[in-house]
C-alpha positions, 0 to 999 in steps of 0.5 A: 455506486458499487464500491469495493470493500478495501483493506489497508495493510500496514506496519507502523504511523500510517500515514497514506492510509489516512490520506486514503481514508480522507479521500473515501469520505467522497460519495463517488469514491470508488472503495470502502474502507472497512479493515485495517491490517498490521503484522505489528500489535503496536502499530500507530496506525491500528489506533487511528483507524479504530478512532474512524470506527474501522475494524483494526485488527492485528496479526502479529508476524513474530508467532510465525518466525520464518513462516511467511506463508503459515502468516500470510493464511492467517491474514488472509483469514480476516480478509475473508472474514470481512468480505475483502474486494481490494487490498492496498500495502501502505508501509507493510513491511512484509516481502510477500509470498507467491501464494499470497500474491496469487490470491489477490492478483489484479486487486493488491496494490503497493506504493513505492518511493521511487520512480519505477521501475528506477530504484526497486527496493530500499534505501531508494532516495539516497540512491537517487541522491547518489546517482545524480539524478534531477528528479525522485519520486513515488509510484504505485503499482499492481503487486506480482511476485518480483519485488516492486515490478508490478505495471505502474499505476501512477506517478509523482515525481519531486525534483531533487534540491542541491544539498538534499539528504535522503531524509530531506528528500523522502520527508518531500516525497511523502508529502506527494506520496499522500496526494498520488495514492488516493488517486492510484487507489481509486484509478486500480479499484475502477479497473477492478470494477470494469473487468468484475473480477471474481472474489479470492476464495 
């Protein structure tokens, strides 16, 4: 079967791109792993994706100061140097620009600790805690320009317990979120092959 050749972008532990490359041991899984990205040299996650004999690499954000895009080409760069199809963010920290949006529109994708489109941005549990809401939850979404406003893709939610914090609610809802992205991941990278879109130049 065709798979996509996949990068997962992070800034730290990692944690859903093991859950993504867990799944990708399946022989009808639809991508293939072969670049792991961060903006931080020491991020955790570079060294687990070395140990599964993956290129990781790191281009590090600091050189750039406020140049965001300046950043983003060098990204982009590795991307192309490794054939890239599909890019997914789990936990990159970075807002990205509109330039690079463009160039991997319909084939990037984010996840998001909300119920979208409830919560876009930070501090989302306690938002959710705040506002006396049953349930929170994660999403994933196509990336486009606005922050979190992409079509969503998938959703879990995870009820809200009386007495939670947001540190006991996001710890739950990560535990959902390494169980919904391999799927969502999947779902997107299906579509991407349905409708054989062309590769970023």
């Amino acid at each position: 079967m065709t798979r996509l050749k996949l990068a997962i972008l992070i800034s730290g532990r990692g944690t859903n791109m093991e859950a993504i490359l867990q799944a990708a041991r399946a022989d009808d899984y639809p991508v293939n792993p072969v670049l792991v990205l961060s903006n931080r040299p020491d991020a955790k996650g570079l060294d687990t994706a070395r140990a599964q004999g993956l290129a990781a690499i790191a281009v590090d954000h600091k050189p750039y100061s406020k140049d965001r895009e300046a950043f983003e080409r060098a990204v982009q760069q590795v991307l192309l140097e490794h054939e890239i199809e599909m890019v997914v963010l789990a936990g990159f920290m970075r807002i990205l620009t509109p330039w690079f949006v463009g160039q991997w529109a319909g084939r990037m994708i984010n996840i998001h600790p909300s119920l979208l489109p409830k919560y876009p941005g930070l501090n989302t549990h306690q938002r959710a805690i705040d506002a006396g809401d049953a349930e929170a939850g994660c999403s994933v979404h196509w990336v486009t320009e606005g922050v979190d406003e992409g079509n969503v893709i998938a959703q879990a939610p995870v009820p809200i317990e009386a007495g939670d914090s947001a540190d006991k609610l996001a710890a739950r809802v990560l535990l959902e979120e390494h169980k919904l992205y391999p799927r969502a991941v999947a779902i997107a990278a299906r579509e991407i092959l349905s409708k054989k879109k062309p590769l970023p130049v």
